[in-house]
C-alpha angles and dihedrals in degrees: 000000000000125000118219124194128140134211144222114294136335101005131061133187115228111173137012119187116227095200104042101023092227118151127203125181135176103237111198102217110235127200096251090057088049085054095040089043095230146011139232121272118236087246135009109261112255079223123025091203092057099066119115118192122187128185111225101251091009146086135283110271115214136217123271091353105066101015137353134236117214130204089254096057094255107149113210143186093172107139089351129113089268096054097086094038101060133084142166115294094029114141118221131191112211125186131191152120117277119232104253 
């Protein structure tokens, strides 16, 4: 069984997984983000190699290819394969799991 909550703002969280502990959410990209060239995730990823991005009607990004992931639980395209695709308005699905 899945839980389902949702959270302030742009992001919302639509399924955690009991079993295996693993979030997704939809993130609606701002203008500011596209400026800042990133946003900060709900929670810090227990493992900063284990995070999938995808972009809605669009293609799986890949680390560190496409986007980074900081200790802080920043998420970032600067300078990375995603940076000139993305615009305001742009809806992504990010799945990790969340730091205890």
């Amino acid at each position: 069984m899945s839980a389902v909550s949702s959270v302030q703002g742009p992001q919302i969280t639509v399924l955690t997984g009991p079993v295996t502990g693993i979030s997704t959410f939809y993130h609606v990209v701002t203008a500011p983000e596209i400026v800042a060239k990133g946003f900060s995730l709900p929670s810090i990823p227990l493992d900063l190699t284990q995070v999938f991005l995808n972009v809605v009607q669009g293609v799986q990004q890949y680390l560190p290819t496409d986007f980074s992931v900081d200790g802080a639980g920043f998420l970032s395209w600067n300078g990375a394969g995603l940076e000139p695709l993305l615009i305001a308005g742009d809806i992504l699905v990010v799945s990790y799991q969340p730091s205890p």
